[in-house]
C-alpha positions, 0 to 999 in steps of 0.5 A, a space after each residue: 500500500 505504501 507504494 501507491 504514493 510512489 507509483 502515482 508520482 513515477 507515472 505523473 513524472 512519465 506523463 510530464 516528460 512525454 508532455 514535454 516533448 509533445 509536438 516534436 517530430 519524433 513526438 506527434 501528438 496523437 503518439 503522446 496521448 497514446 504513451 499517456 493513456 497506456 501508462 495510465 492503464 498500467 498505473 490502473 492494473 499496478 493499482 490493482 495488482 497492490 490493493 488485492 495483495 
């Protein structure tokens, strides 16, 4: 339980990062939201994984 503070600040620092370079050649937009929502649905499944352990 005690790792969900951790995991929801490594995966907030993910998306600022992606955020940072949205919009650069190698970063089209639609490729960041895609990053941005695949990491959310793996912070989701890691959420679940610690709250059912």
């Amino acid at each position: 339980k005690d790792l969900l503070p951790i995991l929801d600040r490594v995966f907030q620092d993910a998306e600022t990062a992606i955020n940072e370079f949205r919009g650069t050649p190698e970063n089209p937009p639609e490729e960041c939201d895609r990053q941005i929502e695949e990491n959310q649905k793996t912070l989701d499944k890691l959420k679940e994984l610690l709250e059912a352990s």
